[in-house]
C-alpha angles and dihedrals in degrees: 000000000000125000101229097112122059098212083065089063119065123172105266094043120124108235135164107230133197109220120208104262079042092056093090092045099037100226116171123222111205118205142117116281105248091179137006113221101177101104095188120072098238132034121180096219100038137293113281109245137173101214116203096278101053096263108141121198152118118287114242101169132018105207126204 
């Protein structure tokens, strides 16, 4: 599932996440969402999130 709507992410959900040095590369972070910060529904690119351990990116993928 993409990450792309915010009414798909809920604190507690396992994502994989890009973080912004990561964005060229590509690298994925895995981890569970501890806050969302994207205000607006949608966002081209992934939702902003701050998973449990600090780590702040973009959701790429929202996993089961």
């Amino acid at each position: 599932m993409p990450g792309t709507r915010r009414d798909n992410i809920a604190p507690g959900k396992a994502v994989r996440v890009v973080q912004k040095q990561d964005q060229r590369s590509g690298k994925l972070t895995e981890g569970v969402v501890a806050r969302i910060l994207t205000n607006s529904a949608t966002h081209p690119h992934g939702i902003k999130v701050k998973l449990e351990d600090g780590t702040v990116g973009r959701v790429k993928e929202i996993l089961d």
